[in-house]
C-alpha positions in Angstrom: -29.0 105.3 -62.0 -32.7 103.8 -61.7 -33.6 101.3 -59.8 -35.6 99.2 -61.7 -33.9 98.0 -65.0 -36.9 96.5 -67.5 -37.0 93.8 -70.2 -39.5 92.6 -72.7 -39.8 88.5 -71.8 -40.2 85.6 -73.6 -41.6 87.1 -76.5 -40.1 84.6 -79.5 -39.5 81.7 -77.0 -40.9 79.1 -79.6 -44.2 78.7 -81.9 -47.5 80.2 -81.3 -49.1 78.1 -78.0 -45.9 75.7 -78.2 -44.0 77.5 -74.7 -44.8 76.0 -71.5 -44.3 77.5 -68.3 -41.4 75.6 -68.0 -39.2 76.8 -70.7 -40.1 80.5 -69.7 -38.2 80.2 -66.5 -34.6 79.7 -67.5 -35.1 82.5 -69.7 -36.2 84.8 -66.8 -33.1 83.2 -65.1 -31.2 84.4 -67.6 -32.7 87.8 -67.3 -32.3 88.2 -63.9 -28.7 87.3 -63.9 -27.8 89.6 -66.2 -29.5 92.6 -64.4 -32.6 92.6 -65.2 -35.0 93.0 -62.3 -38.4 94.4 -63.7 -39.7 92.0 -66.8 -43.2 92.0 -68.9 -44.1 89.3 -71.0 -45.0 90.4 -74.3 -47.9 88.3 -75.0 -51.0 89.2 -73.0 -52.7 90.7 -76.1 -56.2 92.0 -75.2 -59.3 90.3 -76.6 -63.4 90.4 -76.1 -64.9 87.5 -74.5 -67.6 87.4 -77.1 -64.5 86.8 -79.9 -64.0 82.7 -80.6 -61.4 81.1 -79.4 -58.3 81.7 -80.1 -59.1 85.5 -80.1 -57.1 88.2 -80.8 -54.0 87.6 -81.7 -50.4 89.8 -82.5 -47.3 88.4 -83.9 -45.7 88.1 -80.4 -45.5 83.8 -80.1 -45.8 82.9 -76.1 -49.5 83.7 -75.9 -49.3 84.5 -72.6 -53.4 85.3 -72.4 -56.3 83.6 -70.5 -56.6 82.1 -74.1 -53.9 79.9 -73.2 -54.1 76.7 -71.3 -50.6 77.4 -69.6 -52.9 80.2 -67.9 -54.2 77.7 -65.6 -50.5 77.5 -63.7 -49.2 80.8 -64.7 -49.9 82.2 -61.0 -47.0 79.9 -60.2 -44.3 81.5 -62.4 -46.0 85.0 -61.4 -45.3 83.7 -57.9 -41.8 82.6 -58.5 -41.1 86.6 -60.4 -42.5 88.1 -57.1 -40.1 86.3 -55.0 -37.2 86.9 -57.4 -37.6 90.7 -58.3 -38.7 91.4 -54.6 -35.2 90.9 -53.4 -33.9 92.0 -56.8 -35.3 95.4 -56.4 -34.2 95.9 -52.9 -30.7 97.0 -51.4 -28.2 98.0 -54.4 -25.5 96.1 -57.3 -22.5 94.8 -55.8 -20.4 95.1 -58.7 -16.5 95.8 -58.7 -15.8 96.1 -62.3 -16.9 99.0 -64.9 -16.2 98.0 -68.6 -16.6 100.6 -70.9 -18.3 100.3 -74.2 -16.3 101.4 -77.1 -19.4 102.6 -78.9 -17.3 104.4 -81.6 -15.5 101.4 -82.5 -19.5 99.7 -83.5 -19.8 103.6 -85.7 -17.0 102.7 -87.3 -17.5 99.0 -88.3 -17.7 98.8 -92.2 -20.5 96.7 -91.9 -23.1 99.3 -92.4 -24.2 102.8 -91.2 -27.5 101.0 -88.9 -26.2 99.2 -86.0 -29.4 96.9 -84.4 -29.5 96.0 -81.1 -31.8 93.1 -82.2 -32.2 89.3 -80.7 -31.4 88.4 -84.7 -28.4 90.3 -85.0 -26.5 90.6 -81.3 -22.9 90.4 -83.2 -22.3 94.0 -82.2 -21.9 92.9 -79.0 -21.2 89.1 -78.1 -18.9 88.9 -81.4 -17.0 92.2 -79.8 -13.7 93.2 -77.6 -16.5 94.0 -74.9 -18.3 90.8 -75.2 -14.9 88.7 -75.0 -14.3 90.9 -71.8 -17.8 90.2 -70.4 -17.8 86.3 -71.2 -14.1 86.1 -69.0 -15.3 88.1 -66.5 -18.3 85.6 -65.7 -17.2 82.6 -66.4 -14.1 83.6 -63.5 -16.6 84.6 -61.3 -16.4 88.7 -61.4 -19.1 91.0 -61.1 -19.6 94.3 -63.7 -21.3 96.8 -64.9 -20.9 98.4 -68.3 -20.2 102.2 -68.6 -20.2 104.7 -71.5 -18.6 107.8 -72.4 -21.3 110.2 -70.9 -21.5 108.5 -68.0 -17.6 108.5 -67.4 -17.9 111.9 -68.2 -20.2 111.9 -65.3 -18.3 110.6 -62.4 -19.8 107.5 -62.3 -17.0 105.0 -62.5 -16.0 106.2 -59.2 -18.0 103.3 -57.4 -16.2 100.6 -58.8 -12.8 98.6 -57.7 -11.4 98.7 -60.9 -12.4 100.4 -64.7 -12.1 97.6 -67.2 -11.4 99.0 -71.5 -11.5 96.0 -73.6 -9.3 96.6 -76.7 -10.4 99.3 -78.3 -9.2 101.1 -81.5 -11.1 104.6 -81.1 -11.6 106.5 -78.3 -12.6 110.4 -77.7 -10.2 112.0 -76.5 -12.4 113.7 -73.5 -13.3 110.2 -72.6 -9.1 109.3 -72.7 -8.5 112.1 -70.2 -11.4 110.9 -67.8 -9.7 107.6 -67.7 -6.2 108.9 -67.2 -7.4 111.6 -64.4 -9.1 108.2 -62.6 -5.7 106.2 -62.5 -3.9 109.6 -61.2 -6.0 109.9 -58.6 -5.5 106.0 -57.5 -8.1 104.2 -59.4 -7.0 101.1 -61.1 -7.9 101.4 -64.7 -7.2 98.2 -67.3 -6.5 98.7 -70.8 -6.9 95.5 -72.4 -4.3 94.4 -75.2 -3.6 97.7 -76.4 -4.1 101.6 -76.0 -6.7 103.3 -78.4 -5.4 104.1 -81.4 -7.3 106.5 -83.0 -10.2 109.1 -82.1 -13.3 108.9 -84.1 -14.7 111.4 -86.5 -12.5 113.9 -88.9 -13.1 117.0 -87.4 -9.9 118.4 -86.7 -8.3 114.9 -86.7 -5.0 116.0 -87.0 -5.0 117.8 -84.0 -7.1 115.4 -82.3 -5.1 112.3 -83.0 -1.7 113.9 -82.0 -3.1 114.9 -78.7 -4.7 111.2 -78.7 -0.8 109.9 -79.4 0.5 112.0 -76.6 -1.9 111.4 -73.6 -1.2 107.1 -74.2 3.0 107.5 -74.3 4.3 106.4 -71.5 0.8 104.9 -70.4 1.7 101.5 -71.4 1.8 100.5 -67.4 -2.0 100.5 -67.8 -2.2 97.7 -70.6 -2.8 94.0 -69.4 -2.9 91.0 -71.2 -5.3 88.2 -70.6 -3.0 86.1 -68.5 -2.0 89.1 -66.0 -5.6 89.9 -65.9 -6.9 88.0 -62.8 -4.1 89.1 -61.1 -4.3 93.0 -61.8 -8.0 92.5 -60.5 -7.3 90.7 -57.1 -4.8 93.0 -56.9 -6.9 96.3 -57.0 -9.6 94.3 -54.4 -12.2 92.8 -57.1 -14.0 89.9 -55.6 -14.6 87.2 -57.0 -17.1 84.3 -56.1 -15.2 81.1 -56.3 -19.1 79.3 -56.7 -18.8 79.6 -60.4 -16.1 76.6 -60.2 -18.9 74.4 -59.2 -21.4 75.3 -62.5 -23.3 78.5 -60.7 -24.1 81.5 -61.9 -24.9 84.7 -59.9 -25.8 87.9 -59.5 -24.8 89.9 -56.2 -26.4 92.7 -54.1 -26.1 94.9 -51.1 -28.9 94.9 -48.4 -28.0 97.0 -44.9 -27.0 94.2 -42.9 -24.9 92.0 -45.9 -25.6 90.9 -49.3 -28.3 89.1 -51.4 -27.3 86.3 -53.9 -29.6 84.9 -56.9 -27.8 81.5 -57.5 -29.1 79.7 -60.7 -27.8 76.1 -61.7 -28.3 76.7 -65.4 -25.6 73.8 -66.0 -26.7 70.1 -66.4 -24.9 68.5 -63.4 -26.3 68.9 -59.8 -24.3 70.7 -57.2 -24.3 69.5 -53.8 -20.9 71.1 -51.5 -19.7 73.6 -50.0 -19.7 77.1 -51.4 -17.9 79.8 -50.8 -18.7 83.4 -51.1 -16.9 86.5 -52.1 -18.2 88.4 -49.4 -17.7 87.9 -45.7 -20.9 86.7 -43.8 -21.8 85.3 -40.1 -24.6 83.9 -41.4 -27.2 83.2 -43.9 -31.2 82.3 -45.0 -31.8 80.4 -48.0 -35.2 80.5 -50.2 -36.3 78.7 -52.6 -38.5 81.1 -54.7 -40.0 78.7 -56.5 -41.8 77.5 -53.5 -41.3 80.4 -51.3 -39.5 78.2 -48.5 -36.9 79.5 -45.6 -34.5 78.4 -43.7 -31.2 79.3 -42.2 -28.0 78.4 -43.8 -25.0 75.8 -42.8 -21.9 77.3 -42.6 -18.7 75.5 -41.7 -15.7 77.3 -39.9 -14.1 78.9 -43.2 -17.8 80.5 -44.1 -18.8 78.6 -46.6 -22.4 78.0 -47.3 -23.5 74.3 -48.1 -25.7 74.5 -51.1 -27.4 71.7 -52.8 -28.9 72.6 -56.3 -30.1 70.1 -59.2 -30.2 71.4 -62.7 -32.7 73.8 -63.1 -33.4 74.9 -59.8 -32.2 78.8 -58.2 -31.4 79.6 -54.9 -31.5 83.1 -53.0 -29.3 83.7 -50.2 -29.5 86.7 -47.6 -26.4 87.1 -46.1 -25.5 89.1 -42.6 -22.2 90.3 -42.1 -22.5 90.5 -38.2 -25.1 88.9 -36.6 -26.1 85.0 -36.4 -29.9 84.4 -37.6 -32.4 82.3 -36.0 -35.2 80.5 -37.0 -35.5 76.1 -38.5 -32.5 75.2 -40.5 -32.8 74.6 -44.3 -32.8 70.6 -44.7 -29.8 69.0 -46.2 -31.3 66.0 -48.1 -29.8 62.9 -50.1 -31.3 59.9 -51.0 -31.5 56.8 -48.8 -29.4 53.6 -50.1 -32.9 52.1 -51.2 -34.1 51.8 -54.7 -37.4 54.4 -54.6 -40.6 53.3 -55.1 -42.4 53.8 -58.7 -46.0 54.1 -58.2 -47.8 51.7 -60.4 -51.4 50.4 -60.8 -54.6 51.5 -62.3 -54.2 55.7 -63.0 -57.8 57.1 -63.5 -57.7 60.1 -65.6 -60.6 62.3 -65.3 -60.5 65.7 -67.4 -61.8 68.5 -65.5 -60.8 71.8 -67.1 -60.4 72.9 -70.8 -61.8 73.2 -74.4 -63.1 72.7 -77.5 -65.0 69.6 -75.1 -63.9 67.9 -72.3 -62.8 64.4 -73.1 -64.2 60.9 -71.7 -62.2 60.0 -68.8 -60.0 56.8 -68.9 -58.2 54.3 -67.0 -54.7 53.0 -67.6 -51.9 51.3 -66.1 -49.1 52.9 -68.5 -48.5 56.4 -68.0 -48.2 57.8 -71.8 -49.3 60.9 -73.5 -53.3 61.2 -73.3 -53.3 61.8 -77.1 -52.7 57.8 -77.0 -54.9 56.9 -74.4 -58.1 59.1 -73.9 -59.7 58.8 -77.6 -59.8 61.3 -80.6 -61.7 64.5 -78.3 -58.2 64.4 -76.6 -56.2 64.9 -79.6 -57.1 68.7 -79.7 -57.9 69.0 -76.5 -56.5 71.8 -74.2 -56.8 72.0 -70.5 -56.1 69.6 -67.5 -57.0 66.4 -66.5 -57.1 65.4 -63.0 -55.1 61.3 -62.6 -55.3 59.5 -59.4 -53.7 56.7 -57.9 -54.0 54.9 -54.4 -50.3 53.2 -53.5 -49.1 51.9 -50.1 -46.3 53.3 -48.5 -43.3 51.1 -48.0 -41.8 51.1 -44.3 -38.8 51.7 -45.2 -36.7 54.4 -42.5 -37.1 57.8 -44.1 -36.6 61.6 -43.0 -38.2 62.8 -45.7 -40.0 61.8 -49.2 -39.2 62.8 -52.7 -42.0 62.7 -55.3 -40.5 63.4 -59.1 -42.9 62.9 -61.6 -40.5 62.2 -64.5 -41.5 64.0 -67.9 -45.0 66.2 -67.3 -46.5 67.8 -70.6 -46.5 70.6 -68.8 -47.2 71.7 -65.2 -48.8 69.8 -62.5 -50.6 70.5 -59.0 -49.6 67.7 -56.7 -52.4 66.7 -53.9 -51.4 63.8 -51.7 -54.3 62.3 -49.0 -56.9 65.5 -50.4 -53.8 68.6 -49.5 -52.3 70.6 -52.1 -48.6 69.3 -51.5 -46.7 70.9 -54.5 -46.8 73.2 -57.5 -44.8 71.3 -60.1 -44.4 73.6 -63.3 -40.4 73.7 -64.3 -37.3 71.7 -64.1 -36.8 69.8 -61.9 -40.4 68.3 -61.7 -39.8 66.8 -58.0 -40.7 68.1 -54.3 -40.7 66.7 -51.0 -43.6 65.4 -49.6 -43.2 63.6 -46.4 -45.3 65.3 -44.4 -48.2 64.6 -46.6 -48.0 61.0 -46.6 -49.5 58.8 -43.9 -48.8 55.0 -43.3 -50.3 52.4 -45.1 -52.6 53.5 -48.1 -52.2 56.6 -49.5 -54.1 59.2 -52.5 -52.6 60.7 -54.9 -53.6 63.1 -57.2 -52.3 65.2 -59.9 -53.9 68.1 -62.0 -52.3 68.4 -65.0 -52.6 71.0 -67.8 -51.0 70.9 -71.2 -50.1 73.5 -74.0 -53.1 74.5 -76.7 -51.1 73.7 -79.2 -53.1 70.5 -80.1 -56.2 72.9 -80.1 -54.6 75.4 -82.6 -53.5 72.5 -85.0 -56.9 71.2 -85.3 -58.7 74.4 -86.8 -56.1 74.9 -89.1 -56.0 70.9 -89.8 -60.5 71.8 -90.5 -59.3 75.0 -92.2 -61.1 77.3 -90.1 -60.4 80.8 -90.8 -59.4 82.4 -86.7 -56.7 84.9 -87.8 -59.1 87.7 -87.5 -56.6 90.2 -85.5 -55.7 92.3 -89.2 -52.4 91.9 -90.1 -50.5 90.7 -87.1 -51.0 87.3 -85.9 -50.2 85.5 -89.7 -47.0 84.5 -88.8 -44.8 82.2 -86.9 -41.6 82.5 -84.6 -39.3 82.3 -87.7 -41.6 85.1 -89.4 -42.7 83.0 -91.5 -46.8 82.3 -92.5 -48.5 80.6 -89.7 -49.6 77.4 -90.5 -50.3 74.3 -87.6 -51.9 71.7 -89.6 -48.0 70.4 -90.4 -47.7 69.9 -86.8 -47.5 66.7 -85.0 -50.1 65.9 -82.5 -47.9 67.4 -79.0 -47.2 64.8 -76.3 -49.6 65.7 -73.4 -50.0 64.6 -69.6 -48.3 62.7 -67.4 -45.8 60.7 -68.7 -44.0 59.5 -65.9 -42.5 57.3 -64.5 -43.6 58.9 -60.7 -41.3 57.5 -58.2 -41.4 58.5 -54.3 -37.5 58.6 -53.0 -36.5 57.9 -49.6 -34.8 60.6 -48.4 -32.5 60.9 -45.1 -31.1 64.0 -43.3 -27.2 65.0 -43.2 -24.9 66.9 -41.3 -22.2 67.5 -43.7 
């Protein structure tokens, strides 16, 4: 096959200027688990500089254009696509399972001659004997590929520990005979439920189905049910990765020395434990490709990795079958038995970046949207504003600190003492920051940008006429007319609360 496999991103995430940086990553999380390890966002439509803002438009709704405020911080999720697809683009899948895709079974359905393989209308799949199979086979932790007739046709099944055919009604009978030939020659091949039934199409079907009839009797050693099925699998050596039992998801590859893992927590509880892999490993480096940082793994005598992940944030691993790394650990954090410290006072906000005007800065001593607290120019304004905040730090015993800036309308650059110390631009808005702080008195600053969907609501709220792109940027994400002037005014800022959390090291 290729190596790159390519997918159109974030195109209909939500309303025109309404995504933020941070709901584009899960969806490119989602992507890359599921294969995908060359995207483009559909979005960066060209448009002269001389052409008022907003531009040209097209009908695609992220916006993903200098145009956009969220353009400011896109570098970062660039960044974090770089780090992802490198290693996704490297080595090659490690997949045990084929499943084959009964496509004549979707030519057959009696729900039309046009079959869509649409975002609106994904029923031919997910709602499918294949997409039962695919949803079992991830949520237990196996890795697959799917595999058609031509390809079967082609030899290319014979990579895989085990051929997978969800139940399937018809099936040619070329593509019957590949199957069969496999499990002769000592591949284990699954039917699922049943044994086709039928071959498609009415040429000769006479003929056709009575060869069909003959090649299954006797064949019904090759049918499994759902509760044999984990067991036919182990059986014929499928690996499975037991880390899906603690709420990951993954995607597995080969490198020459081992295997690379992209480990999402897509879930809504954190994961702090120890892992254990599929594949055997002497040792391992964990990045964070958000932030692009290193470190070598801690394993414990049965292998397992320790992994701590909060909701939201992905993990790659590079593991070595025989050889033990070197290089600085990866720090295993939790949170000292101290309440952390929220940082209060008097918050300057100062806006330094953005349009239709910048507004007058402010102070305040409650974090809220700026909307509320920086006058009527910041109710359409779109940009960042710069807030600032000298605290003292407590002495309280500490390996490490923890900033989390609580809810951030929507990315932030995090300076502490006049040093960029984070990127903060997607769940979970925290980072650790002890080596920035100093004793005593302390700066901090945060530049944060919003969406431009305040901007966008305000010529439409004056009725002035922008949609000048002809005939493609008049409508919204549910395809219907574009129209922002019913829009509430979007929360925007800092919103807080920003706490700074004693952290200490463990050995676990």
């Amino acid at each position: 096959g290729k190596r790159l496999v390519a997918a159109e991103t974030c195109t209909w995430l939500r309303n025109h200027f309404k995504t933020a940086l941070s709901q584009a990553k899960p969806e490119v999380d989602q992507l890359f688990l599921n294969g995908i390890n060359h995207i483009f966002f559909h979005g960066t439509c060209y448009s002269p500089k001389e052409a008022p803002w907003p531009g040209w438009l097209f009908y695609a709704s992220m916006e993903y254009n200098p145009r956009n405020a969220i353009w400011r911080d896109a570098p970062f999720l660039n960044a974090y696509v770089t780090r992802c697809q490198s290693i996704l683009q490297s080595g090659n899948p490690s997949n045990d399972v084929a499943i084959y895709w009964p496509i004549y079974d979707i030519w057959h359905s009696p729900e039309g001659m046009q079959q869509r393989l649409t975002v609106h209308g994904p029923e031919w799949l997910t709602e499918s004997s294949t997409g039962d199979a695919a949803r079992w086979l991830k949520a237990k932790g196996y890795g697959f590929d799917y595999i058609s007739d031509r390809q079967l046709a082609a030899g290319l099944a014979k990579p895989y520990r085990v051929v997978m055919v969800p139940k399937t009604e018809h099936m040619p009978i070329d593509t019957l005979k590949v199957l069969i030939a496999l499990a002769d020659e000592g591949k284990p091949v699954v039917f699922l439920e049943s044994l086709p039934r039928d071959v498609p199409g009415f040429k000769d079907y006479n003929q056709r189905r009575g060869e069909l009839q003959s090649l299954v009797k006797n064949k019904e050693r090759m049918v499994v049910d759902w509760e044999g099925l984990r067991d036919r699998l182990e059986s014929s050596g499928v690996r499975r990765e037991p880390m899906v039992d603690s709420g990951l998801e993954f995607i597995r590859r080969t490198h020459e020395s081992g295997f690379h893992y992209f480990v999402a927590n897509m879930g809504e509880q954190p994961v702090d434990g120890w892992i254990a892999l599929g594949t055997p490993l002497e040792s391992a480096v964990i990045m964070d490709p958000r932030s692009g940082e290193t470190g070598m793994a801690t394993l414990n005598e049965d292998s397992e990795i320790y992994l701590q992940l909060l909701p939201g944030e992905t993990r790659i691993l590079r593991t070595f079958q025989n050889k033990s790394g070197d290089g600085p650990s990866w720090p295993l954090l939790e949170n000292v038995k101290e309440d952390p410290l929220t940082l209060e006072g008097k918050w300057n906000v100062t806006f330094i970046e953005g349009d239709p005007k910048l507004p007058d800065p402010f102070e305040t001593s409650e974090l809220e949207s700026w909307t509320e607290s920086g006058g009527e120019e910041s109710k359409r304004f779109a940009g960042t504003a710069r807030y600032s905040l000298e605290f003292t730090l407590p002495e309280t015993k500490a390996d490490d600190w923890t900033i989390d800036l609580g809810e951030v309308r929507e990315s932030a650059r995090v300076s502490l003492n006049g040093k960029p110390a984070a990127n903060l631009w997607s769940v979970p808005f925290r980072a650790n920051v002890g080596q920035f702080l100093q004793s005593g008195k302390n700066l901090l600053e945060l530049e944060v940008t919003n969406l431009s969907a305040n901007r966008i609501r305000d010529l439409d709220v004056r009725g002035v006429e922008w949609k000048i792109f002809y005939d493609a940027n008049i409508v919204d994400h549910n395809y219907r007319p574009f129209d922002a002037s019913r829009w509430e005014i979007v929360p925007s800022g800092l919103l807080g609360p920003v706490r700074l959390i004693p952290m200490k090291s463990i050995t676990p």
